[in-house]
Structures are given as C-alpha cells and as structure tokens.
C-alpha positions, 0 to 999 in steps of 0.5 A: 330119875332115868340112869341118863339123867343120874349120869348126866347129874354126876357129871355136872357136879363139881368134883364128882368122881365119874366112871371109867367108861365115861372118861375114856367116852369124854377123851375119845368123842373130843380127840374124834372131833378134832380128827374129824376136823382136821380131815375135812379141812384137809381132804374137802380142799378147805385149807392149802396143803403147803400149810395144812398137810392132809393126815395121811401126809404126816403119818407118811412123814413120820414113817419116812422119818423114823426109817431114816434115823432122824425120828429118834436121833432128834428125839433122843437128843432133845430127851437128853437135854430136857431130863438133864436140864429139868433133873438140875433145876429140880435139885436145886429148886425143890429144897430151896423152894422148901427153905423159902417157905418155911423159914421167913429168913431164907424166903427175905435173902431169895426172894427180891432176886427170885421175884425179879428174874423169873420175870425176864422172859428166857429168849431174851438171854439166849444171845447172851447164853450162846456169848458166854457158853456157845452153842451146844448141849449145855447152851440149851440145858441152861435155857431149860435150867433157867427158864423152869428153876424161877417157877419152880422155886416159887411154886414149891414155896408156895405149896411149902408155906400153906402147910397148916400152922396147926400141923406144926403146933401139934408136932411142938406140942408132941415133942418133936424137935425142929428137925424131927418136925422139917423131916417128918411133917413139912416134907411129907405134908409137901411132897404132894405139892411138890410133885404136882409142880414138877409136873407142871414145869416140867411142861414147861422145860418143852417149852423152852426146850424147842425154844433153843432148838429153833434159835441155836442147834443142829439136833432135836426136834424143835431143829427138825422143825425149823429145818422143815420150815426152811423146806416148807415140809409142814407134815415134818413140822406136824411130826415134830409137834406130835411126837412132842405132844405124846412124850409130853403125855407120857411124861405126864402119865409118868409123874402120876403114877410115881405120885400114886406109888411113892406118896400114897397118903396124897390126895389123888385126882 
C-alpha cells in the first residue's frame, strides 16, 4: 500500500489519530474554499453589495472601527458582561450540577423546576427582565445567567451520574468515607466532563450575549451590530460577527488548554 492510500485509510478510520500537517492541511483547504467563495460571490457581481459586502470592504471596516475606538469599546463591553454572566452560572451550576447527579435526593428537589424552565426559551423573559432590573449591565448578565445556568446544570449532572458504579464501590471496599469518596473520586472522575461542558455552554453565553445587545443596549458588539443594520453597513455587521467568531475561538482554545494543564488524567481529544 503506497503512503497515499496508508494516509488516506488513516484518515477514514474512526477515531484515528491523524498527523499534525494534515490537520492544519484539512483546516486551511476548508477555510480557502469558503474565502474562495466569498470572493467570487462578491468581486464576479453575483450577490449585491449592500448585503454582501466584498472582503476588502470589511477588512477596511474593521481598520476604520478599530482606529475610532468603537472595535474595542464594544468588544470589552460584551467580554465583560459574558465572563461575569458565565463566572455566576458556572459557580452556581457546577456544584449543583455535581449534587444533582449524585445524590437521588437533591436531583428529586431540582429537577421538576430545572427540567421546566430550561425549556422556556430566554428572549421571552427579556421584557420582563428590562421590567424588574431595566436596562443595563446587569439586565444582560442575567440574560447569559439564565440562559446558560439551565443547560449546564443538567449537563454536569449527567457527566456526574455516568461516573461508574464500580468506582464507588472499590473506594467503600477500600475504606473511604462519603466525603473521602465525593472529593477524591467523583470530583476528579468529573471535572473532565465538567470543563467540556463549560466549553460548550460557554458558546452559548455568546449567544445569548448578542441577544440582549440586539434588544436592549448602547454598547457591545451585537449593538454594533444592530446599529449597522439601522445604516445598512453590512461590512460592520461582518466585523461584528468575526471578531465574535475569533473570540470565540480563542476562548475555545483557552479551555483546551486549561483542560490539558489542570486535568492531565482525562482523555484528550
């Protein structure tokens, strides 16, 4: 079998580690293609400019942006609301999350209320969140805190309740009392989890971070947004949607390496 074809067979079997030149050669062909598109979309006259701004229109956007201020004004802005909205719910989350899934008591009391609100959707309460806390920081941190604390709770407490019966017997069988058990064997054995859920809700928190920019604000980057929309600026609307894309990125990246440092004994992917 030619190195091709053994590259190729690698690639095609599930779960097959893959070499670092051919994960960067996968990203980059992907990211090309959609570039490639975008351009000829634009510059070959195939979609109007007014809603499909040219590259070079939103690159001159961002630059324009950036020199003025308002790039990072409103980028600080939304950062500052999503950590301290996400920091809230993952204190609050994670432990609850843990109990809920551990302790058939707790998991009876939580999750009748938990189960029925993390289905009402969070647009619906900002009216009601702009009535009682108006509009302003905390209006939005509680737009995140609600809309990601529901999920991640009940997505901790899964990764909590598939830790392996057999693990807590062994640590019985050794000796160890309840709380010996909770904090050297549960907690290690979900924390794995438990960051991989932080990672995905955390997707989420910018979510529903431009949500209350776009309904109620005068900062941020989903207000930035809406008032390009206003202008018809759709190069500022792209600038808005990249610079959230690649602090998304960065933030994914961040978790991953913290998962790498602080939790070496979990199975990385």
């Amino acid at each position: 079998m030619t190195s091709a074809a053994l590259i190729v067979n690698r690639m095609l079997t599930p779960r097959r580690p893959i070499s670092r030149g051919v994960t960067l050669g996968a990203g980059s062909i992907l990211s090309s293609g959609i570039l490639l598109t975008w351009c000829v979309a634009t510059y070959g006259g195939l979609a109007d400019p007014l809603f499909l701004p040219a590259p070079h229109r939103v690159i001159g956007a961002f630059w324009h942006s950036l020199m003025d201020g308002s790039l990072l004004r409103n980028t600080w802005a939304s950062l500052l609301v999503i950590n301290v909205g996400f920091l809230l719910s993952s204190l609050v989350a994670v432990p609850l999350g843990i109990l809920m899934g551990s302790f058939r008591v707790v998991a009876a009391a939580l999750e009748p209320i938990v189960n029925f609100t993390r289905y009402l959707p969070v647009t619906s309460m900002i009216p009601l969140l702009i009535l009682w806390i108006g509009i302003g920081f905390e209006e939005k941190v509680a737009v995140i805190f609600i809309g990601t604390f529901f999920q991640q709770i009940v997505m901790i407490s899964d990764v909590s309740a598939r830790v392996p019966a057999e693990l807590f017997n062994a640590s019985y069988t050794l000796g160890a009392t309840r709380w010996q058990v909770v904090t050297r064997m549960l907690l290690p054995a979900t924390l794995p989890g438990v960051m991989d859920t932080l990672r995905v809700t955390m997707g989420w928190a910018w979510t529903y971070l431009v949500v209350a920019e776009l309904v109620a604000s005068s900062s941020g980057l989903g207000y930035m947004s809406m008032q390009a929309m206003r202008g018809l600026h759709a190069e500022y609307i792209f600038v808005g949607i990249l610079v959230i894309g690649l602090l998304g990125l960065a933030t994914d990246q961040i978790f991953k390496w913290i998962k790498i440092v602080c939790l070496p004994w979990a199975e990385q992917r």
